[in-house]
N, C-alpha and C positions, 0 to 999 in steps of 0.2 A: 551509403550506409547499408549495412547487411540486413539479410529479409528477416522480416521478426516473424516465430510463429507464438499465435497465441492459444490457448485451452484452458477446458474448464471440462471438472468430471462432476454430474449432478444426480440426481435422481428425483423423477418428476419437476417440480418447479425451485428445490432445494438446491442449495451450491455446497457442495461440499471441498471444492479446491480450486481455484483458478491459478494460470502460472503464464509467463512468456518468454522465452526464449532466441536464440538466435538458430536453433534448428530442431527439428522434429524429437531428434531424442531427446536435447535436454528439457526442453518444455514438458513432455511424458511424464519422463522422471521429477522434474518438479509438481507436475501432478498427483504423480504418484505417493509424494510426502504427506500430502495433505489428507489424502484418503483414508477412513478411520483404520486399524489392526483388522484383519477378519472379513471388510467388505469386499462382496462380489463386485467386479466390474467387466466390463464388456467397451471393448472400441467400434461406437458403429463406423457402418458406411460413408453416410452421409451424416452430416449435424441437423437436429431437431431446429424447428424456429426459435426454442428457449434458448437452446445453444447458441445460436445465432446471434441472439440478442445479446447474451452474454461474451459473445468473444466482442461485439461490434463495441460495445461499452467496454472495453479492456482495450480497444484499439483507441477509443477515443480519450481515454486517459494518459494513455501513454502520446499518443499528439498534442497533452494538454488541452485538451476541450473541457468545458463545464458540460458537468454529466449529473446529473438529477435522476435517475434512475436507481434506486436499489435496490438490491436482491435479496431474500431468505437465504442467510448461512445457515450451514450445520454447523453449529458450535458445540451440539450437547454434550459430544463425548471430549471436548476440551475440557482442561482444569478452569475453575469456577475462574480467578485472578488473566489468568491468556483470555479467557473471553470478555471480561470488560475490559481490557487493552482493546481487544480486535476493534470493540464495539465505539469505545471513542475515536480510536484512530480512524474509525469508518466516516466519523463528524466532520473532519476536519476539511474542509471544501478546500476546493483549485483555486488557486493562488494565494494559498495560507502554508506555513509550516506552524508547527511546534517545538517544544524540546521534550527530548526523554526526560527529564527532569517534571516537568511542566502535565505529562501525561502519568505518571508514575504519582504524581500530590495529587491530580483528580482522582486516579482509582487506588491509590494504595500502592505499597513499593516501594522498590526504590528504581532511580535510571538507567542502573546497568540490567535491574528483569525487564524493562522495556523493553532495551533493547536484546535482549534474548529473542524476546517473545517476535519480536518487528523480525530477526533473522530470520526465525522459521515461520515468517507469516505462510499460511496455507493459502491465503486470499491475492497477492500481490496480481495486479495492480490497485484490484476491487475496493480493496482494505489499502489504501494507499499509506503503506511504510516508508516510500521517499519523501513523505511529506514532513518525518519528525529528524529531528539534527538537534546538533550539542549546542548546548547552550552558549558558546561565543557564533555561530551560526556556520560552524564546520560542518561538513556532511557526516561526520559519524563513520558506517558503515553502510552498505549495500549487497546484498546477492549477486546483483548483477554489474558490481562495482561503480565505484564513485563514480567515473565518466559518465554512465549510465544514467545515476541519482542526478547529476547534475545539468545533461540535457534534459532529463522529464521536470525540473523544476526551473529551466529556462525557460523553454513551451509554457509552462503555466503560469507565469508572472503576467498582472493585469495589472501593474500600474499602482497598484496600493500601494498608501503611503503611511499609512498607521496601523497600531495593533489592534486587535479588538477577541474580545473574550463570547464562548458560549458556555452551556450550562450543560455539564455534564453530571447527571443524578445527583443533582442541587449544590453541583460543584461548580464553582468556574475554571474554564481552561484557554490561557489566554495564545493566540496565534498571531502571529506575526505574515509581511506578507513575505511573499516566496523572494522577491526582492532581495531583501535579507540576506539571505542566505546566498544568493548566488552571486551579489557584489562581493562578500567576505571570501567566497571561494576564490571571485574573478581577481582579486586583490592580492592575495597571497599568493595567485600562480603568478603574479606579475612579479612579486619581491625576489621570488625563485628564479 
């Protein structure tokens, strides 16, 4: 498999972008999207221990590890609607998916601005976007392309065998396990 790099641009203990990539520039560059219009940046030397921690949780997501750690995003200067997207998507634990549909009736919408919003996540992996797929349990879409979507939601499958819903701003949002999703993919690459 090709070396992944991963990044994240912050300021003090805030995340303002993370991204990963398959080499130094595009990782940058996908950082570079996230970052508000207008903000200074600077590429240190070395990475900070907050850095650190944050690439080390972007590494461990992308292995599929259950990761309990989270971050302060910068969302302010997001539109009010992308941030309670980011904010649920953010709920959605390892070895669960959703559907665009499904997150779009928690916050309002509809499932094609989820998916908008899931393209240009600023947060990937952090804000986990491979985690939401179409409602027959296709992948949708990816950045970093379906093969991609669908080894990181290989990795994260735990065996679940039922759905189960949480509460999102007194809504429910109901998840599915990653299972799901990756039989329906493995199934139609067979019919193919």
């Amino acid at each position: 498999m090709n070396e992944i790099w991963f990044g994240v641009a912050y300021e003090e203990e805030i995340v303002y972008s993370t991204w990963f990539g398959f080499d130094e520039n595009s990782t940058l560059r996908g950082l570079l999207k996230g970052i508000p219009f207008g903000a200074s940046f600077k590429q240190p030397q070395k990475a900070s221990a907050f850095a650190q921690r944050v690439i080390a949780v972007e590494k461990d997501i992308y292995d599929g590890k259950d990761v309990s750690l989270k971050f302060a995003l910068a969302t302010k200067h997001l539109p009010d609607y992308t941030r309670r997207v980011l904010e649920t998507v953010y709920m959605i634990p390892t070895g669960y998916v959703s559907f665009y549909r499904l997150v779009s009736k928690a916050v309002g919408g509809g499932p094609r601005a989820v998916g908008n919003i899931m393209a240009g996540n600023p947060f990937a992996p952090i804000v986990p976007c491979h985690r939401v797929v179409c409602s027959d349990f296709t992948l949708g879409g990816y950045g970093g392309g379906l093969d991609l979507k669908l080894q990181i939601l290989k990795r994260e499958r735990r065996g679940y065998a039922s759905k189960k819903d949480i509460q999102v701003n007194g809504k429910k949002l109901q998840l599915f396990p990653a299972e799901f999703a990756v039989e329906r993919v493995q199934s139609r690459q067979k019919l193919n």
